[in-house]
N, C-alpha and C positions, 0 to 999 in steps of 0.2 A: 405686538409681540406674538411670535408665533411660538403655540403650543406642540411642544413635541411629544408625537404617540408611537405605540411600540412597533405600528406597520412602517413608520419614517427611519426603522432600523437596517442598517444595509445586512444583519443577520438575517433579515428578515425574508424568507426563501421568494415570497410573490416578488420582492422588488426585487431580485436580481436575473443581469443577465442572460440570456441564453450561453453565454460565453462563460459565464461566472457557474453556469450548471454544469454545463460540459467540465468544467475545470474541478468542479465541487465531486462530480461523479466520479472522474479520470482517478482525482486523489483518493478516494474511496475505493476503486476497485484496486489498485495499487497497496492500499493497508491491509485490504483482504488477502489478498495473494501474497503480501507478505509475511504477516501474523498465523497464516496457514503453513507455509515453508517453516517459520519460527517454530508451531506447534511440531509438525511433523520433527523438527531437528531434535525434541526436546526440553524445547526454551520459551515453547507458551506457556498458555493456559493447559493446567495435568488434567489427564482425564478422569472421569468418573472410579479409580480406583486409586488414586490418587499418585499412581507413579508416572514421568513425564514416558511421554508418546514417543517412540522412537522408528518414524519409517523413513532411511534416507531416498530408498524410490520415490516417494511419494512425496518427500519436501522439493526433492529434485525437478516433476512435472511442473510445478508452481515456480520454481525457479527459471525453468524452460520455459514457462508462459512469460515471464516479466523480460526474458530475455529477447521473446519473437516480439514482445510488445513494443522493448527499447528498437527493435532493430525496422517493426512498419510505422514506427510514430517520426522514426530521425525526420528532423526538419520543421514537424508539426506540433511541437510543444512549446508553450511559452516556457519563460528562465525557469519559473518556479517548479511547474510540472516536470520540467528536464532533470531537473536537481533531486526532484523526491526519488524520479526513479533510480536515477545512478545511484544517489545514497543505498536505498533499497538495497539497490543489485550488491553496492557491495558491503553491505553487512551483511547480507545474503550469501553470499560467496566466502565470507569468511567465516560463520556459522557455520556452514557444510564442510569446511574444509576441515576447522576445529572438531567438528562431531564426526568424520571421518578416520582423525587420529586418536578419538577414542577410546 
């Protein structure tokens, strides 16, 4: 009987892929530059005076970043990575539009 320990976890960052990092990273900068867009739109995390953050410049650069990302990654993402961004972009896009009309 084999005993199983916690490194035998595929959570487990040593054991995975170099592919499974790329992919772990990708999805990671992708929540970043979204939740940053979300914050600027007014829909994160409030800031330190507790009213929500309102810059649409500034959700919009983050928005532009996810959009040159979709447009140099076409072809080079697996289903899942493909699908986080498009979800992203458009919640993303409807978020701005909504905080536009304001």
């Amino acid at each position: 009987m084999s005993e199983t320990r916690e490194t035998d976890s595929p959570r487990d960052p040593s054991q995975a892929s170099p592919a499974e990092m790329t992919s772990a990273l990708f999805a990671h900068l992708v929540a970043q530059q979204t939740n940053m867009a979300l914050t600027f739109l007014g829909r994160g995390p409030r800031s330190d005076s507790g009213q929500p953050l309102r810059d649409l410049e500034a959700a919009r650069v983050f928005i532009d970043q996810l959009e040159m990302l979709e447009v140099k990654t076409k072809g080079n993402l697996d289903k899942h990575e493909q699908s986080l961004l498009k979800q992203s972009l458009m919640a993303l896009r409807m978020a701005f539009v909504e905080a536009v009309n304001e």
